[in-house]
N, C-alpha and C positions, 0 to 999 in steps of 0.2 A: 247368688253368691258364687255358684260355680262357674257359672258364666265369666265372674271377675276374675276369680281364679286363670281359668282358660289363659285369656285375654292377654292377663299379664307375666302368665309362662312363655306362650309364644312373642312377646315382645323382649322378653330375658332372652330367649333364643334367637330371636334376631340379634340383639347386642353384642351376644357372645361369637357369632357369626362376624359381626362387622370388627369387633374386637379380635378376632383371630384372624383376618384379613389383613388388616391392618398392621399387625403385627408382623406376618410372615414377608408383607411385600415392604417395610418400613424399619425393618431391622430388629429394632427394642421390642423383643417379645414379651410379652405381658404374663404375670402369673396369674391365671383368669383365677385359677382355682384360691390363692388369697383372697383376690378380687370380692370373689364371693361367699367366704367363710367372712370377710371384715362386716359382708352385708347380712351375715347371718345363715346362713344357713351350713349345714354339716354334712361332713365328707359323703355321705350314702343322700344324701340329697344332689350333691356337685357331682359325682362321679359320672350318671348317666347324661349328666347336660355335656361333660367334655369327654363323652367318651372312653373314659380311664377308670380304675379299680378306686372303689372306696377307700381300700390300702394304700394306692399311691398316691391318692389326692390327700388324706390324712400325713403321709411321711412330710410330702411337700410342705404341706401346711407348717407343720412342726419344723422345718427346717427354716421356714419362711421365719417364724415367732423366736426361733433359737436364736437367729442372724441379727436380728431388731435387737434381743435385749441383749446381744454382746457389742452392740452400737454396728455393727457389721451393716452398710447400706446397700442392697443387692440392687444391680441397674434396673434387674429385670422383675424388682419385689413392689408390691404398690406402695404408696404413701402411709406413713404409719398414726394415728392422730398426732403425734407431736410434729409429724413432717408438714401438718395443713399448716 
């Protein structure tokens, strides 16, 4: 089971790698750290994968969910379930 574990951290890091590539050289920067609070997981889990404070991946977050329920559409916010 740890093995799967492993596995499928380093393949999240690869994503979030090709995700921030992608971004930087394509304009529309992505808020990874939405990305993957939508996928579950919580700010002291996301902070070390982007680098940033569990503080500031938390603030974002919360800025990201504050904007959605004022209908507020951020270019740079991900899809929200009602936006599939």
């Amino acid at each position: 089971m740890e093995e799967l574990v492993r596995y499928a951290r380093a393949m999240l890091m690869v994503q979030l790698q090709l995700a921030d590539a992608a971004a930087r050289h394509g304009g529309s920067q992505l808020k990874l750290d939405v990305l993957l609070s939508d996928a579950g997981f919580g700010p002291k889990e996301i902070a070390p994968m982007l680098g940033r404070s569990a503080t500031a991946v938390a603030k974002s977050i919360s800025r990201a969910r504050a904007g959605r329920k004022a209908g507020v559409v951020d270019k740079n916010d991900s899809p929200g379930e009602d936006d599939v």
